[in-house]
Structure formats: C-alpha cells, structure tokens
N, C-alpha and C positions, 0 to 999 in steps of 0.2 A: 672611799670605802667600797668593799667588795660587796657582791651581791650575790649572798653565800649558796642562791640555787642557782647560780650561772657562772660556767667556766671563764677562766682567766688565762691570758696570756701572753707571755710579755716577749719577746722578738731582740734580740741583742746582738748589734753589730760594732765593729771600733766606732767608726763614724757618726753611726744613727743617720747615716746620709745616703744611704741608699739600699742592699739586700733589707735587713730588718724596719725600711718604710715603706719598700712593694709588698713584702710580706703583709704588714699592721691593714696597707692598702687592700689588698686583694682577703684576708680576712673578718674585714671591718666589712666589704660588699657582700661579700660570699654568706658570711653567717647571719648577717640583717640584722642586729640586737642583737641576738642570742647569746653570744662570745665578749666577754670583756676584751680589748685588746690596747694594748701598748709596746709602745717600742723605745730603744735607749741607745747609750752607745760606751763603752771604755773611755774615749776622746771623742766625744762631740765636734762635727765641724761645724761651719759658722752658719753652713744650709745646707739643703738637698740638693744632690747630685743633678745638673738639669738634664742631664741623659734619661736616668731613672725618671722624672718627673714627664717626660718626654713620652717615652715608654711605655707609661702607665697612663698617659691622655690616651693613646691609642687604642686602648684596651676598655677605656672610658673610667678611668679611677684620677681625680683631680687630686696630685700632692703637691699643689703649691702655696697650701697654706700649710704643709707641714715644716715643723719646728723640728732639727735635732736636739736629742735631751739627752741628759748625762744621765749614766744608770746608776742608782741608788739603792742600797740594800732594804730600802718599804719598798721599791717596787719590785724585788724580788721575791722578798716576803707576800707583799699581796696578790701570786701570781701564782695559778694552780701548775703552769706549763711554762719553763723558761726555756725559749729555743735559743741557742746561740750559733754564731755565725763569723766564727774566726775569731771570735775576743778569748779564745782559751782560758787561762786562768783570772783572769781580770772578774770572772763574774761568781758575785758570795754565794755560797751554797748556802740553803737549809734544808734540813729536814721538811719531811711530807712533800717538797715538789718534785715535780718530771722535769728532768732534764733531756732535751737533747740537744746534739749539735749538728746543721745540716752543712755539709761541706760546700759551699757556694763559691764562685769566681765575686771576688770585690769587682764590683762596677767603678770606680774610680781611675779616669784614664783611663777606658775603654770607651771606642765609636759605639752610635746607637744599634749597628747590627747586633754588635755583642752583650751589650745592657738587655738587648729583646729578648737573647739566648737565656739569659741570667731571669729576666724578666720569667719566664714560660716556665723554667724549673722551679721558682719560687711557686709559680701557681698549683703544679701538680702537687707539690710539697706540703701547699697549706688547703689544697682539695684533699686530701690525704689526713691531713690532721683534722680536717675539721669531720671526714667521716668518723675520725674516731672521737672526737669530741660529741657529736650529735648523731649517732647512730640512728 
C-alpha cells in the first residue's frame, strides 16, 4: 500500500534487467526513504544484467539481490510517476499519473564501458526527477 504523503515511482523497462533497476537503484540511495520506488519490466528476464549490477557496485549501489518483476496494472496504479524506458505501448495507462519516457540505450549486450555510459545518464535523470520530486 502507498503512503499517501510520499511520492511513488515506478521505473519500466522490457527486461526489468537493467535501465529501470540502476534507475529503482540510484533512487532508492539518492532519495533515503523519502520516494516510494519500484521497477518492472514488459518481459521480465530471468535476472539482472551482470554489467548493470557491475556498474552499480562501482558507484557503491548493490543489485544483486535484485529480482526482475513483470509490470502489473496495481503497480501502475499505485505509482504517482511511471517512467518508462523503451517498453512503449506495453505499459496501462491511467488517469492522475506522470508519465514519462527517458530515451535510454538498453544495456543488454553491451561491454561495461558502455553500461557505465548508460549507467551515468540514468543518474543525472533520476538526480533530475527527484529535484522535482523533493524540491
């Protein structure tokens, strides 16, 4: 259940295997509590990307106990802010949320240079939302 004086957020990628689990990552440190956060995926794969999970040790954000999860219309619903991230139409709309979509390179088959690349813009991205989240 939500906790109706604290923003939500939910992060949507095909896989749930890597953009939308550095993102849940680097907003789950960044905002401390503050931010509901979760993430999903169109097609789930069976784990995280170990690029991404790589990547984000670096940075000091541990996802290797992250799960991908399939995205479900309650967690749509229970989410002030759905970011999506290449899943286009795959994700239900309703009424009263934000939607956006940040155009990200999929980490999937990419070397870890290029996951870091991926990795850094997710940061500014979710440094960026969460100023507007917590002004």
């Amino acid at each position: 259940m939500s906790d109706p004086g604290k923003p939500s957020v939910l992060f949507v990628c095909v896989h749930n295997a890597g953009r939308s689990q550095m993102a849940a990552g680097f907003l789950s440190r960044l905002a401390a509590g503050r931010v509901e956060v979760r993430s999903a995926g169109s097609l789930p794969a069976d784990r995280v990307n170990p690029a991404a999970i790589e990547a984000m040790r670096e940075v000091g954000i541990d996802l290797t106990t992250a799960t991908p999860r399939v995205l479900t219309p309650e967690a749509v619903r229970a989410s002030d802010y759905v970011i999506t991230m290449g899943c286009g139409d795959a994700c239900p709309v309703f009424p009263g949320r934000t939607y956006l979509d940040w155009p990200l390179d999929d980490p999937a088959g990419q070397d870890l240079t290029a996951v870091r690349l991926i990795r850094d813009e997710i940061r500014a991205k979710v440094e960026a939302l969460l100023a507007e989240l917590l002004p």
